[in-house]
N, C-alpha and C positions, 0 to 999 in steps of 0.2 A: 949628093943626096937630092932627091927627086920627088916628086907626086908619082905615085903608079895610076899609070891609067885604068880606069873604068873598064870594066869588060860589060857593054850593056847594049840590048836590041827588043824589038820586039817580042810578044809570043814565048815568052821564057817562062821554064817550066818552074824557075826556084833563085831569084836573087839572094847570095849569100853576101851578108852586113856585118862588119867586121866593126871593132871602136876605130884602128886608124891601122895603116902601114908599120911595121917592123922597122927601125932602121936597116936590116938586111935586104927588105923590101925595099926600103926607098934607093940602097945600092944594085940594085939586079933590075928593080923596075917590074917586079911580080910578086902577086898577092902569094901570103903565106908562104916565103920563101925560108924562114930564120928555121935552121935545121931539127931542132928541138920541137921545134911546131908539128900538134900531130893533123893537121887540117890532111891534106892527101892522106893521108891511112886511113882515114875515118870515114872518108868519101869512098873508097874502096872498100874495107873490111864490110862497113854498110848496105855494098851493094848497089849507091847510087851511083858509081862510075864502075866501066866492065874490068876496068883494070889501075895500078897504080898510076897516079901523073905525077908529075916533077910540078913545080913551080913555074918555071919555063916555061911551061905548057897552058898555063892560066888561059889565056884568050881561045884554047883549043874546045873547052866545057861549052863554048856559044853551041857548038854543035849538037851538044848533050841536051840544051835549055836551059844552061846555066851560067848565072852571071857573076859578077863582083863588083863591089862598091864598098866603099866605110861611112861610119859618121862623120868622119874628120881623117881630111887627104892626107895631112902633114904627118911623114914619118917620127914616130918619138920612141925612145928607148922603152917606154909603157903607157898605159892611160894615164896614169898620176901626171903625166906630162902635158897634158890635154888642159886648154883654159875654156874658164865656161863662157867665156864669148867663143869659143871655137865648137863647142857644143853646140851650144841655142843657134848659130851661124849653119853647125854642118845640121840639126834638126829641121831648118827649114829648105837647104840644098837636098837631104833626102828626101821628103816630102813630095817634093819637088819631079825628082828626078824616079820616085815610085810612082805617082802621078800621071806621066808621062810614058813610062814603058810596059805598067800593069802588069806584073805578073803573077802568074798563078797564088805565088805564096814567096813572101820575103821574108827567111831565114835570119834573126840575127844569134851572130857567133856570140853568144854569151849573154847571162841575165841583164850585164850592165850596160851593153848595147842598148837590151833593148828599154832597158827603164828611161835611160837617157834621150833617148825615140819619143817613147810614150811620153815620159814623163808619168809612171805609174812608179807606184811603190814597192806592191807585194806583184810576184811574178812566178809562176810553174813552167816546167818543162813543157814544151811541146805547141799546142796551138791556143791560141788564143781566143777567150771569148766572145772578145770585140776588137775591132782593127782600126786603126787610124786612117788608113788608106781606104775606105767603101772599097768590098766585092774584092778584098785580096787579104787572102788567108795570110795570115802573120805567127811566123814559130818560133821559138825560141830554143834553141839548144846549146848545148855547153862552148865552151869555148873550147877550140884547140889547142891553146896554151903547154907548152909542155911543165911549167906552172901549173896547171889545172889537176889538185889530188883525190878527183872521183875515179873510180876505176874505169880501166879504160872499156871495158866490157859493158860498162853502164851509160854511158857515151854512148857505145855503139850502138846501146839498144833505142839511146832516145833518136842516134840518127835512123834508123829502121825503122821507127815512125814516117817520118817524114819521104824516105822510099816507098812505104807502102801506099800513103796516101798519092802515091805521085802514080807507082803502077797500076793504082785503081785506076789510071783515067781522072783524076779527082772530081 
């Protein structure tokens, strides 16, 4: 069991922020690998990737503008597993590390990502009014969880925001 590496560079069109690694992740060594995860469908049904990817493939999306990162490296069975010095610890590592590479708009995978980020309360789908990061648009979309019981079609339409905004050119 492992940290999975960061997939992150310059110029990127969309870092997606995860709470931490799967343990299936921390065994394979890539983001969103646990089979029940619907992250790859969602990227595809969406339209933000031309076609399905595997997990395996994670470092491939550089090419797309897209990245991956967590709040918190350490793989854990679930968030409940997560300590809040590992929080406040990985909140100022992301900070940090969005600082640093700017992108367009940082994606987190679920409202408790991104509360936990923020440190905000109440949170809506989609983009956000004000961003922690100056001059980089912050979105919040559902998690991929296969846990996760909104429809999956409801999902897809909040990822098809976040397509559209990107095909505009943003």
């Amino acid at each position: 069991m492992f940290e999975i590496p960061d997939h992150l560079d310059y110029g990127l069109s969309i870092i997606f922020i995860g709470f931490n690694p799967s343990l299936r992740s921390g065994e394979v060594g890539h983001h969103y690998a646990n089979p029940r995860n619907n992250f790859w469908r969602i990227l595809q049904r969406s339209e933000l990737t031309p076609r399905l990817y595997e997990a395996y493939e994670d470092q491939d999306l550089l090419n797309l503008g897209y990245g991956f990162t967590n709040i918190v490296s350490r793989p854990t069975r679930g968030m409940d597993d997560i300590t809040r010095e590992e929080y406040a610890e990985g909140r100022k590592i992301l900070h940090a590390k969005l600082s640093k590479y700017r992108p367009k708009v940082a994606c987190f995978v679920g409202k408790g990502v991104y509360t936990e980020y923020s440190r905000t309360s109440k949170v809506d789908w989609g983009f956000q009014s004000e961003s922690v990061v100056e001059d980089i648009y912050e979105f919040v979309a559902p998690s991929s969880s296969g846990l996760v019981r909104m429809p999956m079609d409801e999902i897809i339409g909040i990822y098809e925001q976040l397509k559209l905004f990107i095909s505009e050119g943003l």
